[in-house]
LUMGU-61601 format. One record per residue (C-alpha): residue in one letter; z, x, y. Coordinates in steps of 0.05 Angstrom, whole numbers, plus 32768, in hexadecimal, padded with zeros to 4 digits. Example, Ala and Ser with C-alpha at 12.3 -4.5 7.8 and 13.67 -1.06 7.14 Angstrom:
// LUMGU-61601
a809C80F67FA6/s808F81117FEB/
END
This chain:
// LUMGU-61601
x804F80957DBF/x808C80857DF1/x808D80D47DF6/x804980E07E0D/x804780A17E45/x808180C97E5C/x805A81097E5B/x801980E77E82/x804A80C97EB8/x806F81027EC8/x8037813A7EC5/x8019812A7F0D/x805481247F2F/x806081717F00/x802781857F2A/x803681657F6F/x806E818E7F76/x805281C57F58/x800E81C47F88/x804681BD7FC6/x8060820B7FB4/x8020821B7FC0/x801182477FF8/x7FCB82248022/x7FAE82638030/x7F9E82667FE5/x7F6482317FDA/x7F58824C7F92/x7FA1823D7F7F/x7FA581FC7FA2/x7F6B81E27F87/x7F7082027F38/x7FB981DA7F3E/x7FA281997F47/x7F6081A17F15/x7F9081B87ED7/x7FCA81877EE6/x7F94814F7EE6/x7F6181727EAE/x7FA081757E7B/x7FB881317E93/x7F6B81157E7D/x7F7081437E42/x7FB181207E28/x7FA280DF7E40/x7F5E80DD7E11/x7F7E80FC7DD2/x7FB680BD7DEA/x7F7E808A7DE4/x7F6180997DA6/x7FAB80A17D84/x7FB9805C7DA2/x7F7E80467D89/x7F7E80597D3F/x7FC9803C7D3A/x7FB67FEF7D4E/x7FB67FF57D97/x7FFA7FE87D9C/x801C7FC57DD4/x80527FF67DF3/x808A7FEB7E1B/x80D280197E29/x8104800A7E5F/x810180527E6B/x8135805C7E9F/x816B80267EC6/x817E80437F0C/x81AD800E7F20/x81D07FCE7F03/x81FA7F9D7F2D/x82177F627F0C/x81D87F3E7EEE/x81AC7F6D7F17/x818B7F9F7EF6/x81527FD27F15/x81397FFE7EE0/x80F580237EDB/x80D380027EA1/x8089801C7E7B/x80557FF57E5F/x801280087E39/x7FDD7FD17E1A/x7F8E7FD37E27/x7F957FC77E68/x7FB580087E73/x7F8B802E7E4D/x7F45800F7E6F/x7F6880297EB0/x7F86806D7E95/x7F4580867E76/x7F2080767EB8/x7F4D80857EE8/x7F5B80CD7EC1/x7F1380DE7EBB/x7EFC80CC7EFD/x7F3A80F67F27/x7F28812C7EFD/x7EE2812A7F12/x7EF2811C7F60/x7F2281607F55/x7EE8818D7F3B/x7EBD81697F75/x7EF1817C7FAC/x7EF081C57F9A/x7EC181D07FB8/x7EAB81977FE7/x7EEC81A98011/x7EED81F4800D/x7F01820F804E/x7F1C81C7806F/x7F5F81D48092/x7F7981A28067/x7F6C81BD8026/x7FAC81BC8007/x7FC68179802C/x7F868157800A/x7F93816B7FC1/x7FE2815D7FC8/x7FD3811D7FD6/x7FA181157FA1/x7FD481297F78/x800880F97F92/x7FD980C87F90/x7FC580CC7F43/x801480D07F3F/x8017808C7F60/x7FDE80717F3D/x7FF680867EE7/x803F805C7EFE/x8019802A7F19/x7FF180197ED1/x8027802E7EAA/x80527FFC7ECC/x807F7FD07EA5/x809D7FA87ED8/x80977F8F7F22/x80C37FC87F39/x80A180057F14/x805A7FE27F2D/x807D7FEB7F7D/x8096802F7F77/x804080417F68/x803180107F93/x804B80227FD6/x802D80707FC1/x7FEE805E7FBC/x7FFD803A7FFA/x801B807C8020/x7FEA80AB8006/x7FAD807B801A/x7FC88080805F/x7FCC80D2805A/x7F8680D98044/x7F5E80A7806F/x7F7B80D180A5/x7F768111808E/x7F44812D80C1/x7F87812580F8/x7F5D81418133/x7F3480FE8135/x7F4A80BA8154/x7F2980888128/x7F3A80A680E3/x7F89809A80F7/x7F80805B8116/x7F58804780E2/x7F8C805D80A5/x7FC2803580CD/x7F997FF280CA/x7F8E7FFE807D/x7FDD80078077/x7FEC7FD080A4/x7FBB7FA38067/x7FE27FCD803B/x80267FB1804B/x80057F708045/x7FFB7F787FFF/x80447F937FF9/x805A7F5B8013/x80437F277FE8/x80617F587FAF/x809E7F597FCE/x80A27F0E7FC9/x80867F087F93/x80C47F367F75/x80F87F0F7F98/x80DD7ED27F76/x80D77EEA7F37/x81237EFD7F38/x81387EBB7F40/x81017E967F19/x81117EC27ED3/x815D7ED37EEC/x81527F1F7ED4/x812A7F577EE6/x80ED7F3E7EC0/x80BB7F707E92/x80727F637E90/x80787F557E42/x80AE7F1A7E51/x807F7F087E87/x803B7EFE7E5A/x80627EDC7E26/x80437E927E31/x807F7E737E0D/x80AD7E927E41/x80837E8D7E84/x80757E3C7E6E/x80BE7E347E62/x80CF7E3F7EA9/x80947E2C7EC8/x80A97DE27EB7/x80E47DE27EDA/x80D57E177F10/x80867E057F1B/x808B7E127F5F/x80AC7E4E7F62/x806F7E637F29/x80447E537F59/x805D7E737F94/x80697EBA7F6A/x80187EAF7F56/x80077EAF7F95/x802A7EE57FB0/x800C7F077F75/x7FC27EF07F8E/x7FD17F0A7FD5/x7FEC7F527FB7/x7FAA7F587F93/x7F817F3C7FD3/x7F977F667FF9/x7F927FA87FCD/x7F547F977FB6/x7F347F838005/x7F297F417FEB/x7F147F09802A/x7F2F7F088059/x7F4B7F4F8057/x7EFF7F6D803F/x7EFC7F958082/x7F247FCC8078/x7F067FF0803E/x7ECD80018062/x7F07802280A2/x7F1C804A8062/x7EDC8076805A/x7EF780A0809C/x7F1680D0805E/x7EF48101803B/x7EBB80EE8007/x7EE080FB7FCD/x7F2080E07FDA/x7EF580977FF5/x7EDB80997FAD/x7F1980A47F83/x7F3B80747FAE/x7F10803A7FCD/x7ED580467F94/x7EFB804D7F58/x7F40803B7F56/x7F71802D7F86/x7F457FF37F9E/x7F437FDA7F58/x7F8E7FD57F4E/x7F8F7F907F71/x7F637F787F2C/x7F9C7FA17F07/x7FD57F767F22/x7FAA7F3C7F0F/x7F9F7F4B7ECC/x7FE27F5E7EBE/x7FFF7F257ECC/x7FC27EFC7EB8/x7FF37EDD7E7F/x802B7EBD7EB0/x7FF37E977EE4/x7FB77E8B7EA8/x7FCF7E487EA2/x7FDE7E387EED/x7F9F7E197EF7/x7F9C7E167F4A/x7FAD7E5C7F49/x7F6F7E6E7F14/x7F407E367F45/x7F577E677F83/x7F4C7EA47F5E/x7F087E947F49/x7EF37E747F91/x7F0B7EC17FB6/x7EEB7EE27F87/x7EA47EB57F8C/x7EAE7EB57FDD/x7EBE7EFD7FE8/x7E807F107FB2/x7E497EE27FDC/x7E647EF68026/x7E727F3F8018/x7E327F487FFC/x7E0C7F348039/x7E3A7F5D8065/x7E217F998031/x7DCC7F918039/x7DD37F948084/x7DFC7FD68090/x7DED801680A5/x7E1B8049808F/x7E1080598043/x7E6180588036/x7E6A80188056/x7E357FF48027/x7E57800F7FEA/x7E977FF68000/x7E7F7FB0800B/x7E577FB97FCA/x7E967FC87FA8/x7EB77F927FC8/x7E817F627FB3/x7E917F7E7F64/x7ED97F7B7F69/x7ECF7F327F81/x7EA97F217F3D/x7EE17F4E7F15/x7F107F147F35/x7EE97ED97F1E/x7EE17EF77ED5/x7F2D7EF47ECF/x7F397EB07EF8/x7EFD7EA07EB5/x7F2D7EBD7E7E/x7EFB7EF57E72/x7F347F317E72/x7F077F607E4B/x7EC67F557E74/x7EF77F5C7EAE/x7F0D7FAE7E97/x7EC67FB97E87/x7EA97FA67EC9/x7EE47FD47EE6/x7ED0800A7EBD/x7E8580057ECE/x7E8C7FFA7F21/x7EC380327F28/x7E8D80647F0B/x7E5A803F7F2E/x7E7E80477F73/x7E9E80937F6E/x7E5080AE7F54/x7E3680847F91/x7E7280A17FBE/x7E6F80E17FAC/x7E1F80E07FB3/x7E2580C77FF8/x7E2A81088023/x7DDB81158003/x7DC480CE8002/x7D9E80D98044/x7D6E81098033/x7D6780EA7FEF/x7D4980AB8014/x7D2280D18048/x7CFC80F58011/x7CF180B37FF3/x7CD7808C8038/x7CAA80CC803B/x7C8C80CD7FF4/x7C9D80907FCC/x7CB180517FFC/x7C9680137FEC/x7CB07FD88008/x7CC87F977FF0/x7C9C7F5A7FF8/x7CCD7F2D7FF5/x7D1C7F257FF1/x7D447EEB7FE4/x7D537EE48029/x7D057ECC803A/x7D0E7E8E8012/x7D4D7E7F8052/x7D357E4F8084/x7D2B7E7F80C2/x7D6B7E6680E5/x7D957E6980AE/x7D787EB680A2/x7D847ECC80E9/x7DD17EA980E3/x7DE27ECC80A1/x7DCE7F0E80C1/x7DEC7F108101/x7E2A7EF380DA/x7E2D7F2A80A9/x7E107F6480DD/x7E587F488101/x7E747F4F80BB/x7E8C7EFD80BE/x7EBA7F1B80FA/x7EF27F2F80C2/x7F0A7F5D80FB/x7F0B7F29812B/x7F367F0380F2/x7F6F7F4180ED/x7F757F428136/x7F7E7EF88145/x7FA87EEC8108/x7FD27F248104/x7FD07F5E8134/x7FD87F358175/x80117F088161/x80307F478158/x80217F60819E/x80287F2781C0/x80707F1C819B/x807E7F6281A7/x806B7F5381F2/x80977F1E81FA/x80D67F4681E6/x80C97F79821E/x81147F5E823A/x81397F8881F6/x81457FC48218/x81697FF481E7/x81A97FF48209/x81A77F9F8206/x819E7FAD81B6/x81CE7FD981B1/x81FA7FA181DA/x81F27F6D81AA/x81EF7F8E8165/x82387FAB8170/x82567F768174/x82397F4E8145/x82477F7F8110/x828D7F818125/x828F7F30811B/x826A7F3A80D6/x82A87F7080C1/x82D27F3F80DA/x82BA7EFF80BE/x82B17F2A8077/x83057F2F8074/x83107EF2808D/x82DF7EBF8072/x83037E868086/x83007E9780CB/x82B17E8180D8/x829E7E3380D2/x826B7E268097/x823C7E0480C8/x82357E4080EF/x82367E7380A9/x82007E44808B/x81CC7E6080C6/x81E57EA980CC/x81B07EC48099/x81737EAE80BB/x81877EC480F4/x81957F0380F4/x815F7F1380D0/x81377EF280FC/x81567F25812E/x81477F598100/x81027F4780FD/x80FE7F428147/x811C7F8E814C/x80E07FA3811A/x80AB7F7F814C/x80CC7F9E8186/x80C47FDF8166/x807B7FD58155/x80647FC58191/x808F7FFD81BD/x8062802D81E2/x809680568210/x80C4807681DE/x80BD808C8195/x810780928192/x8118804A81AB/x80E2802F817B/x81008063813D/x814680478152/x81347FF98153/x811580028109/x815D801E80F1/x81867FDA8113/x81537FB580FA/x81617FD080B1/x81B17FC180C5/x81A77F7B80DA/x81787F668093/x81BA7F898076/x81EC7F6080A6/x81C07F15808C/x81C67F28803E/x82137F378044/x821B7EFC806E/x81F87ECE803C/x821C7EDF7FF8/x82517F10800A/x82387F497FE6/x826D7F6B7FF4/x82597FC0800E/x82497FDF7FD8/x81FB7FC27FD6/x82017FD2801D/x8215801A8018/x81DC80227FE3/x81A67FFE801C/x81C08027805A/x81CD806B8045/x8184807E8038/x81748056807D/x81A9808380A5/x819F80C4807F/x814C80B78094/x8160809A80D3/x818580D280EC/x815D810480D2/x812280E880FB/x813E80DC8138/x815981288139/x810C8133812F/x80F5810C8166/x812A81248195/x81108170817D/x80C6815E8191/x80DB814181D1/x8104817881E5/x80CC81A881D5/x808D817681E9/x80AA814B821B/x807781158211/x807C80F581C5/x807080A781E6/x804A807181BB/x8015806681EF/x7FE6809D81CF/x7FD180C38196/x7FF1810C81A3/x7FE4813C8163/x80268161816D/x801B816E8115/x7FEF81AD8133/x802481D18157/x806381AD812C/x804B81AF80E5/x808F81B580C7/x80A8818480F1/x8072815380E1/x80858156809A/x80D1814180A1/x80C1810A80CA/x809080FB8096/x80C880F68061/x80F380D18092/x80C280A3809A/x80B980958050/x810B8091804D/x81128064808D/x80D6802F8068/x80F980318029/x80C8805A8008/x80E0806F7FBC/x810380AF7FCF/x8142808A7FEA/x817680567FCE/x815A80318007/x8121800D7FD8/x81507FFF7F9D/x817A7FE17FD1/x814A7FB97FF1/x81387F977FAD/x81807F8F7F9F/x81807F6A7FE0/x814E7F3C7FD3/x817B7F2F7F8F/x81AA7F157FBA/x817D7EE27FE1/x81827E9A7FBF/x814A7E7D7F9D/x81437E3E7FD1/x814C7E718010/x81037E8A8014/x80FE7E85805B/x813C7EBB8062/x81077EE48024/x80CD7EDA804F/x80ED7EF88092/x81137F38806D/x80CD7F408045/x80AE7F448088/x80E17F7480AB/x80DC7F9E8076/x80907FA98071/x808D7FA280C4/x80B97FDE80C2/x808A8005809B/x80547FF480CA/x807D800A8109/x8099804A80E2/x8056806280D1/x803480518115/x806D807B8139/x805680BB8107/x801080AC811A/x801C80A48163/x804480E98163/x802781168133/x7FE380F9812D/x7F9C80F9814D/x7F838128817E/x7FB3815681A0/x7FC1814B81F0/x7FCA818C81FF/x7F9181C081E7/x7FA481F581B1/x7F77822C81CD/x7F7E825C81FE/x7F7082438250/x7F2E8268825D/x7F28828A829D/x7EF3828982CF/x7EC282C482CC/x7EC282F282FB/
END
């Protein structure tokens, strides 16, 4: 059985690279790719299921593969199977097969034919590691590709403003949600002292063990476990961008924020349903978001115009009551509700683009209205409210912006005075201090070594916001995001003196990435002259093959899992103590800020209507 999880996992990414040799002049080829890698995948994944089934159901789990081991520190990619993995195979197998056969020929002649069904493909890749997930680490690795390829696809039409600005404020919740698992890994560490499997983890004898002595720390990972799922799942208050989503294409709105990547919040929760079930705040919390984001969203969904924008908040609403089955105990009702609203939502999806006429014909020959709602029996006042409340959509927008996008700016504002060349001041010689002090240990007072942590990676962090918010130069704001990976490295070797070789694991996929994009930038601006952050400027047009190198730098540069850089970003969180969560909480956030400000540079560059026009200057008739 170990054989053939190994099979389903590495068959996408088989045709990934396979549908990336393909020329994009040939549509047939493209497309016939992705439809048998994903047709054989369902093929083998049903004969799977009814194997699995006729043996027990069996609960599966390999440590398939260890990447790295440092002293008690072990990262290794580790695969689980149980009924929760198979609710989520069979639907998620079905359903991309159908989207495939849809996009054949829904997409035929787009100029992104080829980008659209690689990152199907890389999506689906994301998703199968994702469910068969073993551990916090092999869940990330899925996790931040679902993340990378949402981003792709919500702006796949590139020639448009509001599909790119819209797929950077669903990455920007995105990281939010990476975030919390990010902490919620650190924590982990420390609260089970080993790189904990989510069979150890749903062992009640275990979990209750340390949870009286460590009920805090319990806690706190639970929560962070609530926010991942909030998040991915556009749970209040972060409901508001699933609707921003829809700028994609049809089909790739309903395999992603119908069906399943918008269910994979409920996942998280259900897989680790065994380690917070008897936290009973946490299941109170769980059941109140779930109740309050199922009443408000569906308001916000009877009073909305566009037809993908009410099955978004419908789904919402759903995925809301999903929550409140688990935060109940109900696990089973919990899979079958999944299974039921992701075919609900991709059939309504993918009906969408012909939902129009459908309901003019019916106005025409068979309206009838209704004579009365459950709104009528509202007091008029309280009617009026609740609409103009949910027409505004309870302001969730409003919420983002106060809360989170303008602290940025107006911190990013502030730090106008960090001019490059005063960066550059500063950072040498500290690191020149830190090689010092690391020979001669005795040299720094403990007083003074006690605060070194925090701050620099509270400088660190400050780098990342100055980076974020830079709208003269790409290549400043590239260049802050690399010191700012150097000083989160400078505060972990300060704190338990690592020693290099961690470090040398860290850095050397942030300065292969690093350089590598800054040659890239300094390319474009030689050839473009204009590449500032002030604008969208759609140099991918003229500079495909450029694009797609930054692209990879990108992913490199945010520790994306094609580098050492994200096994040694959770080996540096190994290395932060237990009782230190305020240093956790500031690297946590320089690392996902980076992403943010790495991302928004490819946007701002290669994204969104080109400046100059790609056709010929037309002359005046004579």
């Amino acid at each position: 059985m170990i054989l053939i999880i190994e099979l389903l996992i590495v068959l996408p990414l088989l045709g990934f690279f396979l549908s990336m040799l393909v020329p994009s002049q040939k549509e047939g080829l493209v497309s016939r790719v992705t439809f048998v890698t994903v047709g054989i995948h369902m093929i083998i994944s049903m004969f799977f299921l009814v194997y699995w089934l006729l043996h027990s159901r069996p609960v599966l789990d390999e440590k398939a593969l260890l990447l790295f081991k440092s002293g008690t520190f072990e990262f290794f990619i580790d695969f689980h199977f149980d009924n929760v993995t198979a609710t989520y195979l069979l639907v998620g197998s079905f359903l991309t097969f159908l989207v495939a056969q849809y996009s054949r020929h829904y997409l035929h002649r787009e100029k992104g034919y080829k980008h659209f069904f690689n990152t199907i493909l890389f999506f689906y890749t994301g998703y199968i590691i994702v469910i068969f997930s073993g551990n916090l680490e092999t869940l990330f690795i899925g996790w931040e590709m679902l993340g990378v390829s949402s981003f792709l696809l919500i702006a796949f039409y590139r020639e448009r403003y509001l599909p790119v600005k819209n797929a950077i404020k669903v990455f920007s919740i995105y990281r939010l949600s990476d975030l919390g698992l990010l902490l919620a890994m650190w924590a982990s560490h420390h609260f089970w002292h080993e790189n904990i499997t989510f069979l150890k983890m749903g062992g009640y004898g275990v979990s209750h063990k340390h949870l009286l002595t460590h009920s805090h720390i319990g806690l706190f990972i639970s929560l962070m476990f609530l926010v991942a799922a909030a998040a991915k799942s556009a749970q209040l208050p972060f409901s508001s961008w699933l609707p921003r989503a829809m700028e994609g294409p049809t089909p790739s709105t309903a395999i992603f924020y119908g069906s399943l990547s918008v269910h994979l919040g409920v996942f998280l929760l259900l897989r680790t349903f065994h380690f917070w079930e008897h936290q009973l705040p946490v299941r109170i919390l769980v059941l109140m978001l779930g109740l309050v984001t199922a009443v408000i969203v569906t308001g916000i969904a009877r009073v909305q115009a566009s037809v993908k924008s009410q099955i978004a908040y419908a789904s919402i609403a759903q995925i809301g009551l999903i929550f409140m089955e688990i935060a109940l105990g109900l696990q089973n009702l919990a899979l079958f509700h999944f299974a039921g609203n992701a075919f609900l939502r991709t059939y309504q999806l993918l009906a969408s683009p012909s939902v129009v006429s459908y309901l003019i014909r019916e106005q025409f020959y068979s309206f009838s209205p209704k004579a009365a709602t459950i709104e009528t029996s509202f007091p008029k006042r309280l009617r009026h409210t609740l609409y103009i409340l949910c027409l505004k959509e309870w302001n969730l927008d409003s919420f983002q912006f106060r809360y989170f996008w303008n602290p940025l700016k107006t911190a990013g504002k502030k730090l106008r005075f960090l001019t490059f060349k005063r960066v550059i001041i500063i950072f040498i010689p500290v690191c020149l201090a830190v090689l010092f002090w690391t020979y001669n240990q005795a040299a720094i007072p403990p007083q003074i070594k006690a605060y070194l942590p925090v701050t620099f990676s509270f400088i660190g962090l400050l780098m990342v916001l100055k980076s974020f918010t830079e709208r003269l130069s790409s290549r400043i704001s590239w260049l802050l995001v690399i010191i700012n990976h150097f000083w989160v490295a400078l505060s972990v070797l300060v704190n338990e003196n690592v020693g290099f070789e961690p470090m040398y694991l860290y850095l050397s996929g942030v300065v292969v990435s690093g350089i590598l994009g800054y040659l890239c930038l300094n390319r474009l601006y030689t050839l473009e002259r204009d590449i500032s952050l002030d604008q969208f400027h759609g140099h991918s047009y003229k500079h495909p093959k450029m694009a797609l190198v930054f692209l990879l730098c990108c992913l490199g540069l945010s520790g994306f899992p094609i580098t050492p850089t994200f096994i040694g970003e959770a080996l540096l969180f190994s290395y932060i103590r237990e009782d230190q969560i305020v240093l956790a909480s500031l690297t946590a956030l320089s690392l996902i800020t980076d992403g943010l400000a790495i991302l928004r540079i490819y946007a701002r560059v290669f994204l969104g209507p080109p400046v100059k026009s790609l056709d010929g200057m037309a002359y005046r008739s004579s």
